[in-house]
mmCIF file of the N, C-alpha and C atoms, coordinates in Angstrom:
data_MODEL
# 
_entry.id   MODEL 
# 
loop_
_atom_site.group_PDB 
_atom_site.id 
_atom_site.type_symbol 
_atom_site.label_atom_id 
_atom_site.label_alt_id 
_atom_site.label_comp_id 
_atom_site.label_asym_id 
_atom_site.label_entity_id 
_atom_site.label_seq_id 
_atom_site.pdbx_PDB_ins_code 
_atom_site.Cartn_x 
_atom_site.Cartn_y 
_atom_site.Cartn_z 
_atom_site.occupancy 
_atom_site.B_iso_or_equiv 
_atom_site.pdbx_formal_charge 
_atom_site.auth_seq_id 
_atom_site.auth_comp_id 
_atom_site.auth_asym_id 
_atom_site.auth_atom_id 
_atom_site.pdbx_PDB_model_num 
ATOM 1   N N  . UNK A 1 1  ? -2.349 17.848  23.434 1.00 0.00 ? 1  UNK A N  1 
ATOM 2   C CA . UNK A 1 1  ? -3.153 16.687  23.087 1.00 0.00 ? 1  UNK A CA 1 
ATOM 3   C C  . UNK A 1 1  ? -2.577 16.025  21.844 1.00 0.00 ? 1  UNK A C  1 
ATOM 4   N N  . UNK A 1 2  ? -2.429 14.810  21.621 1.00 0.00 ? 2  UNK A N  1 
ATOM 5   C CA . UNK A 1 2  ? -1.792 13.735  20.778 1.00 0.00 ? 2  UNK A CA 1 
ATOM 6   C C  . UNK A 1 2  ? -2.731 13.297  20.084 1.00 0.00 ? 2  UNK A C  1 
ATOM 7   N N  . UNK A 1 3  ? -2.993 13.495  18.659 1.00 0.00 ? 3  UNK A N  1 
ATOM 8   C CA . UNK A 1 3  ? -3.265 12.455  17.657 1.00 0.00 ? 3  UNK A CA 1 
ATOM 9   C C  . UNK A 1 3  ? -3.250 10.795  17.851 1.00 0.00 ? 3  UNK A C  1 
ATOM 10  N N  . UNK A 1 4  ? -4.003 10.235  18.498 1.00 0.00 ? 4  UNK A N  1 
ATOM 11  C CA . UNK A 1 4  ? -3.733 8.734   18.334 1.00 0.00 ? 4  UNK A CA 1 
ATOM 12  C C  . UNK A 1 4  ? -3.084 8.097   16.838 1.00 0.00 ? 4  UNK A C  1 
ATOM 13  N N  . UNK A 1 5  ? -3.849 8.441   16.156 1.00 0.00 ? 5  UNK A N  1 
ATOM 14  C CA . UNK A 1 5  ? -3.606 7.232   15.080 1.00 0.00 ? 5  UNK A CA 1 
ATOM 15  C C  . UNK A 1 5  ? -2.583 7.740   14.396 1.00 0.00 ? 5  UNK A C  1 
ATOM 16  N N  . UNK A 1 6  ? -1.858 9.219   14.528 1.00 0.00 ? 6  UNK A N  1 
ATOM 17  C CA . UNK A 1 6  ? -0.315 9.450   13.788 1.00 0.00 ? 6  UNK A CA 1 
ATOM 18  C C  . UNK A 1 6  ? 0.769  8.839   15.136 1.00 0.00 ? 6  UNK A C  1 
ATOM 19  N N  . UNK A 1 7  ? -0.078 9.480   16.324 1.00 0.00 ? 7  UNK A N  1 
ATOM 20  C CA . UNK A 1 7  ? 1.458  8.167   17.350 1.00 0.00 ? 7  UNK A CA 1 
ATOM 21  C C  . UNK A 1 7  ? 1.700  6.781   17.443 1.00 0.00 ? 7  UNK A C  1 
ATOM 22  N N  . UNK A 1 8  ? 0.134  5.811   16.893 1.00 0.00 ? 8  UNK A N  1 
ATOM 23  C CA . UNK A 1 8  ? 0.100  4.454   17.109 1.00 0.00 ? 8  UNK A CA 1 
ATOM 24  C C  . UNK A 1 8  ? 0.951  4.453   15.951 1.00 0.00 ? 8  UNK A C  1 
ATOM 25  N N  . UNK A 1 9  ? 0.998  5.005   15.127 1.00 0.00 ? 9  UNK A N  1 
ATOM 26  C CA . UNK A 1 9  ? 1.882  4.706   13.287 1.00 0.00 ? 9  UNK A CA 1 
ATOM 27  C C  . UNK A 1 9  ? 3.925  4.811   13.719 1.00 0.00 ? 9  UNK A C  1 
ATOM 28  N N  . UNK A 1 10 ? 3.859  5.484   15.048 1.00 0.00 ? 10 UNK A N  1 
ATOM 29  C CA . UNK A 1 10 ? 5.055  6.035   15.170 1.00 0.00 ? 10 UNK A CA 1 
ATOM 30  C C  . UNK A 1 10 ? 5.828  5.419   16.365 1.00 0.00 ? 10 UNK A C  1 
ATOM 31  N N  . UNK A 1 11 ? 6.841  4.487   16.074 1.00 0.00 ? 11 UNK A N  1 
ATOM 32  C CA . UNK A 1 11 ? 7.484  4.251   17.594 1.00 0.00 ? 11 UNK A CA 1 
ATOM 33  C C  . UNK A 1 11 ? 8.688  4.758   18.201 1.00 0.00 ? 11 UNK A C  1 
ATOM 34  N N  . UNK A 1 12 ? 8.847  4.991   18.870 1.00 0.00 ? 12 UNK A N  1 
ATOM 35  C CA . UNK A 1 12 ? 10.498 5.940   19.922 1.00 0.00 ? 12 UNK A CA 1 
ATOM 36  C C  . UNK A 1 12 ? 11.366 4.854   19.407 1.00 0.00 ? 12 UNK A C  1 
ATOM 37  N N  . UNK A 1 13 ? 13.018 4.724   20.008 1.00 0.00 ? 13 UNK A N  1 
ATOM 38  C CA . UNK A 1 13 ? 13.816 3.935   19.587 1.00 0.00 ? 13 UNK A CA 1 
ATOM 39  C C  . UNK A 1 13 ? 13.435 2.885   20.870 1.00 0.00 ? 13 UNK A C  1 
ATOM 40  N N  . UNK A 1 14 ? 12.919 2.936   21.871 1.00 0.00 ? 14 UNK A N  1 
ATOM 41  C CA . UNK A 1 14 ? 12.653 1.749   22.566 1.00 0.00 ? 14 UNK A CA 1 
ATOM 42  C C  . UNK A 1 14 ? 12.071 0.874   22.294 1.00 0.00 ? 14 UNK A C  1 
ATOM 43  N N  . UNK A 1 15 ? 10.460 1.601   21.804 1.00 0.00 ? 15 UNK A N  1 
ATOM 44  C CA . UNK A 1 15 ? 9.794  0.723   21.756 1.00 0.00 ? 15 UNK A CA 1 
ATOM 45  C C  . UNK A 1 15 ? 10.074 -0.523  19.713 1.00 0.00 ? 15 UNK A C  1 
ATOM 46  N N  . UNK A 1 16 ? 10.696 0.405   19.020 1.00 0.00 ? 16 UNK A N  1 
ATOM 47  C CA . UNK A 1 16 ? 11.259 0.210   17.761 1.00 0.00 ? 16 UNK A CA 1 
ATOM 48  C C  . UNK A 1 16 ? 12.626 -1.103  18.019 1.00 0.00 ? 16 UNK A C  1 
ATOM 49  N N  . UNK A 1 17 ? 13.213 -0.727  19.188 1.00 0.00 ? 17 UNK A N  1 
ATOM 50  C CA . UNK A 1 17 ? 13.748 -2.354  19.700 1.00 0.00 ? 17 UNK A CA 1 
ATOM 51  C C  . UNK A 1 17 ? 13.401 -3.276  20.075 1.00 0.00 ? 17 UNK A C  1 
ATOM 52  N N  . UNK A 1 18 ? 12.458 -2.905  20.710 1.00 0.00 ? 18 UNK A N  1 
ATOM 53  C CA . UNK A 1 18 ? 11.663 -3.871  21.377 1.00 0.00 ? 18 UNK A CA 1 
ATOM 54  C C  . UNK A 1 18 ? 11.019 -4.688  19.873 1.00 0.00 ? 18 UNK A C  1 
ATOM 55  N N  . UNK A 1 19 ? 10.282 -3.944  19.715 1.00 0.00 ? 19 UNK A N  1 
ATOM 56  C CA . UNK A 1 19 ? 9.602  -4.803  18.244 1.00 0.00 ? 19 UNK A CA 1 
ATOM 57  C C  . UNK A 1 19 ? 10.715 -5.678  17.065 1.00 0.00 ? 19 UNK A C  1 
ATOM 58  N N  . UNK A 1 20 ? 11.849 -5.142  17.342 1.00 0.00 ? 20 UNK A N  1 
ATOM 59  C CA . UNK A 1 20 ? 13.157 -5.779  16.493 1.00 0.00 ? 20 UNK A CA 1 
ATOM 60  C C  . UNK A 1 20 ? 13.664 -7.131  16.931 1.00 0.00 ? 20 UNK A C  1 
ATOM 61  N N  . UNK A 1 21 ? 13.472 -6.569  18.563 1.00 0.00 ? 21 UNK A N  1 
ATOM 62  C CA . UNK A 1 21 ? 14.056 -7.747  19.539 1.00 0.00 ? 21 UNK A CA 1 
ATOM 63  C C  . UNK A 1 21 ? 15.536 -7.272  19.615 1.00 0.00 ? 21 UNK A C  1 
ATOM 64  N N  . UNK A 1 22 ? 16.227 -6.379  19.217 1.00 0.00 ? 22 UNK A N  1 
ATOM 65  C CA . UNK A 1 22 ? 17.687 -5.651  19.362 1.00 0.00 ? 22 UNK A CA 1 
ATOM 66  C C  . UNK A 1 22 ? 17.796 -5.034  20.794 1.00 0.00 ? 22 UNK A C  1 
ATOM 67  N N  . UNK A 1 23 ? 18.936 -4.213  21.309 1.00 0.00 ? 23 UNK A N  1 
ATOM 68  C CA . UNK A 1 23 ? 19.126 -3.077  21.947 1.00 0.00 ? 23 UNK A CA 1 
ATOM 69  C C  . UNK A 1 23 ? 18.719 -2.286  21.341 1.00 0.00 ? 23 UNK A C  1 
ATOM 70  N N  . UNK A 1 24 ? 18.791 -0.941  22.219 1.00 0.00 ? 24 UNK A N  1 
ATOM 71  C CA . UNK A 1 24 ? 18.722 -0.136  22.324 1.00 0.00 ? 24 UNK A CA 1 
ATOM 72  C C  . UNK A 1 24 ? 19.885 0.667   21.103 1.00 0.00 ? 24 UNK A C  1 
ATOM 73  N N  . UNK A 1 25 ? 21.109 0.684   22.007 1.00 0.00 ? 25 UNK A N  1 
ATOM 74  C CA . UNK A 1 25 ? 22.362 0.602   21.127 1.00 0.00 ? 25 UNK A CA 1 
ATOM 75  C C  . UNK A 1 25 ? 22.279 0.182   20.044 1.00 0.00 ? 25 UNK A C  1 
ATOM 76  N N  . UNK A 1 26 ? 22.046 -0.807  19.873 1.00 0.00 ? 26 UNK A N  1 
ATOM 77  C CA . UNK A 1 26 ? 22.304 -1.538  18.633 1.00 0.00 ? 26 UNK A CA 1 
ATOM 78  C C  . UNK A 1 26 ? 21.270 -0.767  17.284 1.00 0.00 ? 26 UNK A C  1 
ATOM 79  N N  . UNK A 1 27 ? 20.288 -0.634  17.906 1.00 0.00 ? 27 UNK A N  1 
ATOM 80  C CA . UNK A 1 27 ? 19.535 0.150   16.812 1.00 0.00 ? 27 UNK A CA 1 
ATOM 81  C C  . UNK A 1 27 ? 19.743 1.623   16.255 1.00 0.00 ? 27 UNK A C  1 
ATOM 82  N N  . UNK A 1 28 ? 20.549 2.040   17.045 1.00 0.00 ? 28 UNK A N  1 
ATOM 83  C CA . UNK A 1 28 ? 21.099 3.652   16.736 1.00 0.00 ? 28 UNK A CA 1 
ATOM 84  C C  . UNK A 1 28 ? 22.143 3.858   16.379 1.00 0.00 ? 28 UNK A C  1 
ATOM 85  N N  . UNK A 1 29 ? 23.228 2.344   16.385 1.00 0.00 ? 29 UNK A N  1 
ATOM 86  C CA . UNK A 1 29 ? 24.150 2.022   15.596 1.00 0.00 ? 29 UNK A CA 1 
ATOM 87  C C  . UNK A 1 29 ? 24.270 1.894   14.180 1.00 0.00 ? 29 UNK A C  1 
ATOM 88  N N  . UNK A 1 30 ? 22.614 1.012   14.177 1.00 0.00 ? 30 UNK A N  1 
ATOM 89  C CA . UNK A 1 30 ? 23.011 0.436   12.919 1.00 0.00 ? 30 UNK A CA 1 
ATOM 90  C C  . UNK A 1 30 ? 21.941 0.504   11.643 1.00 0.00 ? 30 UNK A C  1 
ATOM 91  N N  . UNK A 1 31 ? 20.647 1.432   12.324 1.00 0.00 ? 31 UNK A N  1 
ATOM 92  C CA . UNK A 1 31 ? 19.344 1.748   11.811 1.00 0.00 ? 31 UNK A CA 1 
ATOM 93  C C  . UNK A 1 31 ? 19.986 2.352   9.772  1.00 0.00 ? 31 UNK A C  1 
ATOM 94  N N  . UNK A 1 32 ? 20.543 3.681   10.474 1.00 0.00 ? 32 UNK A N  1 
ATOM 95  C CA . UNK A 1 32 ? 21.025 3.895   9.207  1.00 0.00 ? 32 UNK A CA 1 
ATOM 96  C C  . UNK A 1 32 ? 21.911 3.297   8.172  1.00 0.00 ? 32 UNK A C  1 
ATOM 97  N N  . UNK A 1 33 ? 23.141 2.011   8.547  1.00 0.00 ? 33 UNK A N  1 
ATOM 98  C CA . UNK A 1 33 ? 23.760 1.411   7.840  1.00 0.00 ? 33 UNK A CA 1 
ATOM 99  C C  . UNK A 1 33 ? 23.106 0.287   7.349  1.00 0.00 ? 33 UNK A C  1 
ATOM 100 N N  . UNK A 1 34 ? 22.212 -0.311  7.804  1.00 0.00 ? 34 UNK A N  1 
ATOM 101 C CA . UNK A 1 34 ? 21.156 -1.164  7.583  1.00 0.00 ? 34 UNK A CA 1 
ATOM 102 C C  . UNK A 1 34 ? 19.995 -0.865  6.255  1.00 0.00 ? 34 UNK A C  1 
ATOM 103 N N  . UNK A 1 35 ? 19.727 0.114   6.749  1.00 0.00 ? 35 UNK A N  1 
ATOM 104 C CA . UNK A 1 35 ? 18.465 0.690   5.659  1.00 0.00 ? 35 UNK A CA 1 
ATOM 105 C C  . UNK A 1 35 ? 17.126 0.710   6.520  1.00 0.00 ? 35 UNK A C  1 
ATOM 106 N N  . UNK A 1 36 ? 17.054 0.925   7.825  1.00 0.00 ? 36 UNK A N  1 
ATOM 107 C CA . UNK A 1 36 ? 15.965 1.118   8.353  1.00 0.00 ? 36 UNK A CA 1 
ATOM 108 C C  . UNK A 1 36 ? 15.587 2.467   8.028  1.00 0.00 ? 36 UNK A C  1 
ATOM 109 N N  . UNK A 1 37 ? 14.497 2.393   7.891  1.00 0.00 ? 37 UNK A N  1 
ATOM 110 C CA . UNK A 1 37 ? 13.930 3.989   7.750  1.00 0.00 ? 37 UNK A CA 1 
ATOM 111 C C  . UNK A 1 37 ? 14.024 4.797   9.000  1.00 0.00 ? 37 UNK A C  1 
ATOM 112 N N  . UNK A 1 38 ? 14.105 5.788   9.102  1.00 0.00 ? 38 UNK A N  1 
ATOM 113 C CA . UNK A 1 38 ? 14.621 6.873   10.765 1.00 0.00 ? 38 UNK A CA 1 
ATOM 114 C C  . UNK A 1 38 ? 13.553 7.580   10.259 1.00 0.00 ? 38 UNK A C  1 
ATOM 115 N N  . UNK A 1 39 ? 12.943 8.583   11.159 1.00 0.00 ? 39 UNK A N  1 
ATOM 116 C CA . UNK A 1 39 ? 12.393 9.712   11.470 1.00 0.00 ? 39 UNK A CA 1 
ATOM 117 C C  . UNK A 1 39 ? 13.025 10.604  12.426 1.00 0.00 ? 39 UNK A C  1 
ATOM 118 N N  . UNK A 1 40 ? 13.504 11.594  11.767 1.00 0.00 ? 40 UNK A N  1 
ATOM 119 C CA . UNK A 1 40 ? 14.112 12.432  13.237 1.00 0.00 ? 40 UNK A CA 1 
ATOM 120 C C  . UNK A 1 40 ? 12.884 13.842  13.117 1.00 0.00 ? 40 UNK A C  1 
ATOM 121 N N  . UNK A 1 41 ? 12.535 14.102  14.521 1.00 0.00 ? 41 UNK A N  1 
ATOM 122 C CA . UNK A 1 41 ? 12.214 15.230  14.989 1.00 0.00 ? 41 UNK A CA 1 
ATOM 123 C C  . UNK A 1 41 ? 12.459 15.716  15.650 1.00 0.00 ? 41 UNK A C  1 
ATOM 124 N N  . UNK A 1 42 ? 12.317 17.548  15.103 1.00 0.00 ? 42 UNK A N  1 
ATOM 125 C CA . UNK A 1 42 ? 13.856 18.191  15.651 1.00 0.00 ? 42 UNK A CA 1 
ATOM 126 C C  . UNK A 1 42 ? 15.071 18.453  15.075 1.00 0.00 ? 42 UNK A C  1 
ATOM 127 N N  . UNK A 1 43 ? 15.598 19.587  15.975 1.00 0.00 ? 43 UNK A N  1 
ATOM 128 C CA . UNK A 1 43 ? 17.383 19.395  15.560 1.00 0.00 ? 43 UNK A CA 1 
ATOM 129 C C  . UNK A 1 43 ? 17.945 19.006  16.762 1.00 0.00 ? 43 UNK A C  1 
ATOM 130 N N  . UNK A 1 44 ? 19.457 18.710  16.810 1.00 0.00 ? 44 UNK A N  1 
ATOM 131 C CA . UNK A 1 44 ? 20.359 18.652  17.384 1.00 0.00 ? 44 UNK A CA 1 
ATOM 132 C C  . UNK A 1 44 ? 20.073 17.495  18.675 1.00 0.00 ? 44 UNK A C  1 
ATOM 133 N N  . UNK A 1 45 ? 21.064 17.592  19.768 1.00 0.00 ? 45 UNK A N  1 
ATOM 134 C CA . UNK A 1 45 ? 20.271 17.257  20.866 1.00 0.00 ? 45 UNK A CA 1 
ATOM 135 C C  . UNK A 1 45 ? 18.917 16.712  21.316 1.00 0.00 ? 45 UNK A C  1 
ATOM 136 N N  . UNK A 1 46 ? 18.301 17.464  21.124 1.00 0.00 ? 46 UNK A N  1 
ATOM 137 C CA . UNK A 1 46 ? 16.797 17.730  21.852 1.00 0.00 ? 46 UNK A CA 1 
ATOM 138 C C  . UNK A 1 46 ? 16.270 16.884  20.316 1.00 0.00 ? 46 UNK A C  1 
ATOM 139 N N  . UNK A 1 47 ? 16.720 16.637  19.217 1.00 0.00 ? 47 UNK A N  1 
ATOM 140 C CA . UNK A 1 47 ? 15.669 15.854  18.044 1.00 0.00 ? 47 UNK A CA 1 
ATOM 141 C C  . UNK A 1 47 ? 15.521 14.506  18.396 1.00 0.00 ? 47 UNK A C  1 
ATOM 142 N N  . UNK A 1 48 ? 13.970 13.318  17.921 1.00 0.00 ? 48 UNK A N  1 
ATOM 143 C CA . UNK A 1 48 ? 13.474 12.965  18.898 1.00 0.00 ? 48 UNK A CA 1 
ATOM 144 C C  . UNK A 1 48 ? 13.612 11.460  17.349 1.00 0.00 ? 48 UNK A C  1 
ATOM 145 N N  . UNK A 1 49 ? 13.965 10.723  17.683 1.00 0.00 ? 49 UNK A N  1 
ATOM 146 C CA . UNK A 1 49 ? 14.087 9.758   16.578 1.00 0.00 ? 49 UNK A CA 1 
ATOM 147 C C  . UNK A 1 49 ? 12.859 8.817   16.545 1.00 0.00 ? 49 UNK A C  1 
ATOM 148 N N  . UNK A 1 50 ? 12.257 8.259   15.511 1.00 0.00 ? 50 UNK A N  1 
ATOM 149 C CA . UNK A 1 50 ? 11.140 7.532   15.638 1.00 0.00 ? 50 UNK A CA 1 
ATOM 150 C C  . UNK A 1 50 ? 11.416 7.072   14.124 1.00 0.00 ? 50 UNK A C  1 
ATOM 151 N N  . UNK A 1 51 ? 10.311 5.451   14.298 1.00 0.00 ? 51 UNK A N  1 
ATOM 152 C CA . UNK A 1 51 ? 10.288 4.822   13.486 1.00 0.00 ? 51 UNK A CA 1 
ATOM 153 C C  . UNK A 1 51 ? 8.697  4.236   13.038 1.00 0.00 ? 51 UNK A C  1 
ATOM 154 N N  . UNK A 1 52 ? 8.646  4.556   12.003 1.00 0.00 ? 52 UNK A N  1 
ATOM 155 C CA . UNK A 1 52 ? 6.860  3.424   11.358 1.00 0.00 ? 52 UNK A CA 1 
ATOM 156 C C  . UNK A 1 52 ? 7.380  2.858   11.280 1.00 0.00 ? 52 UNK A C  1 
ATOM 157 N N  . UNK A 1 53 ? 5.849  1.461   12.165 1.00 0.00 ? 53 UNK A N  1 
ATOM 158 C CA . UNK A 1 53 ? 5.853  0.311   12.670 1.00 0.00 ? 53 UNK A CA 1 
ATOM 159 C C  . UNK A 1 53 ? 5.754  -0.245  10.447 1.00 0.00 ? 53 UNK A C  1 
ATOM 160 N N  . UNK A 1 54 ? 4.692  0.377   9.875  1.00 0.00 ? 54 UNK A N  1 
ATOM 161 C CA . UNK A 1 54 ? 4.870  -0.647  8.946  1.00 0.00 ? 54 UNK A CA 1 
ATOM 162 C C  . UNK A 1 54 ? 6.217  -0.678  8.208  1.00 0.00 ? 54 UNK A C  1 
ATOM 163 N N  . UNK A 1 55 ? 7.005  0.387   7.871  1.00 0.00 ? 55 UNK A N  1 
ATOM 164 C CA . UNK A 1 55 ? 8.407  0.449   7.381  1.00 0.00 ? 55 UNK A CA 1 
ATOM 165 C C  . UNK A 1 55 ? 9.160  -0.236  7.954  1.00 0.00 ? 55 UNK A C  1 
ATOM 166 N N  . UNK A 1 56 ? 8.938  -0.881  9.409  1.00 0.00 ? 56 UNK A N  1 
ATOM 167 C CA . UNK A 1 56 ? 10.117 -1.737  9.913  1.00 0.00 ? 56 UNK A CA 1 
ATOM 168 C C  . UNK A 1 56 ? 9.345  -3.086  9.520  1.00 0.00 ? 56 UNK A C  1 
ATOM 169 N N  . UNK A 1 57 ? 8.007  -3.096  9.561  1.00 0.00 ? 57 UNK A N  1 
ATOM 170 C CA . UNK A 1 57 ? 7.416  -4.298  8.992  1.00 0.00 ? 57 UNK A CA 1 
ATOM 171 C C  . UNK A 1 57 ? 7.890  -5.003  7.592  1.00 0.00 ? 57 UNK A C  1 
ATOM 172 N N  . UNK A 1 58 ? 8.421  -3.860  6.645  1.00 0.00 ? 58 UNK A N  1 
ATOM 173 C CA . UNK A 1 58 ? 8.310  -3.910  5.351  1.00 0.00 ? 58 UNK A CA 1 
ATOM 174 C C  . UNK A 1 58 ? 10.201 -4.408  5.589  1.00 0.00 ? 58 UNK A C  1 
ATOM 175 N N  . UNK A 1 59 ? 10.903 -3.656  6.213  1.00 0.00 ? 59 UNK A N  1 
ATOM 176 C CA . UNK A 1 59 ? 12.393 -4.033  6.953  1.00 0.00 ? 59 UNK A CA 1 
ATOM 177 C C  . UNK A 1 59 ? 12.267 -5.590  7.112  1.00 0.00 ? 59 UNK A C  1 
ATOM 178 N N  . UNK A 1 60 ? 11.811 -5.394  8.003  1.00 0.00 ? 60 UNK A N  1 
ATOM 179 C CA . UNK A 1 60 ? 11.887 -7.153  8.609  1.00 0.00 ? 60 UNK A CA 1 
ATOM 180 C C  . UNK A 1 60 ? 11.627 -8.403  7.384  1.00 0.00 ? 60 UNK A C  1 
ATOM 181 N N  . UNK A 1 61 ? 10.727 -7.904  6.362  1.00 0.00 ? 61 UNK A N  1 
ATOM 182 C CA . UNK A 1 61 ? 10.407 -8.887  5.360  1.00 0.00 ? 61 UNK A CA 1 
ATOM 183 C C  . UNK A 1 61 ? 11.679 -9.081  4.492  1.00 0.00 ? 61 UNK A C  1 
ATOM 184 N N  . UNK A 1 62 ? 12.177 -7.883  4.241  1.00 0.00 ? 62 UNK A N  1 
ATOM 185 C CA . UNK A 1 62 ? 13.361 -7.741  3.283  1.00 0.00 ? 62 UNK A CA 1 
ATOM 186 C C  . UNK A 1 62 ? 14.490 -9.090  4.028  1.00 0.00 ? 62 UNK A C  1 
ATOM 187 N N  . UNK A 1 63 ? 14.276 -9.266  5.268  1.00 0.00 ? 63 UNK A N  1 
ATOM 188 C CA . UNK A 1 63 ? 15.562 -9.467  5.474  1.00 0.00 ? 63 UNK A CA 1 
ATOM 189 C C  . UNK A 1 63 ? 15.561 -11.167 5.405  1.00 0.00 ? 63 UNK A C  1 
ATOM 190 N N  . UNK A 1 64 ? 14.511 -11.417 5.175  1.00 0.00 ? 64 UNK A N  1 
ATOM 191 C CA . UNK A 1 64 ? 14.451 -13.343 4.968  1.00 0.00 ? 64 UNK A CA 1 
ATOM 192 C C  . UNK A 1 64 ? 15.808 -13.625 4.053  1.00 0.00 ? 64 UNK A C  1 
ATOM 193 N N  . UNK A 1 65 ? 16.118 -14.716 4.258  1.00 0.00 ? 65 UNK A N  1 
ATOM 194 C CA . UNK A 1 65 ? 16.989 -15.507 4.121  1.00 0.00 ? 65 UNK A CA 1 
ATOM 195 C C  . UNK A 1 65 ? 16.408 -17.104 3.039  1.00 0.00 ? 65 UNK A C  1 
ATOM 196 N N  . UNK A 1 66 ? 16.285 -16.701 1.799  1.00 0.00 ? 66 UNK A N  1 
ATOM 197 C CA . UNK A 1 66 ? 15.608 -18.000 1.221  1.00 0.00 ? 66 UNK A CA 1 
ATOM 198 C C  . UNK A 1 66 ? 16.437 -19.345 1.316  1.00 0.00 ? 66 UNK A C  1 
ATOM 199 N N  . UNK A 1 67 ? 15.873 -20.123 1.689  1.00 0.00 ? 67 UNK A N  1 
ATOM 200 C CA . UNK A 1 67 ? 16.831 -21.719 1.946  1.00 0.00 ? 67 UNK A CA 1 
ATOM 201 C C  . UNK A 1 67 ? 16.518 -22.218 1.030  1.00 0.00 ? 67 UNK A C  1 
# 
């Protein structure tokens, strides 16, 4: 049984693209050279990568461009 409100806080790398608007790829490329925050759970293989929605929220703000 799953905790709602620690999984709604937590997204897979799909759904963490999806919300980016990136690939798939592209986000596992570049999450860490970027400065996205990662969550890995797990080791090796089988560890399960996830991202908070507000840390990519807080991501996405950083990245404005002032004109």
């Amino acid at each position: 049984m799953r905790v709602k409100s620690t999984t709604a806080s937590f997204m897979d790398v799909r759904e963490g693209a999806d919300y980016l608007g990136v690939s798939v790829s592209w986000l596992y490329k570049n999450a860490a050279r970027l400065g996205i925050p990662v969550y890995r759970f797990g080791v090796g293989a089988n560890a399960k990568i996830r991202f908070r929605r507000s840390e990519l929220e807080v991501w996405i703000k950083q990245q404005r461009v002032e004109s």
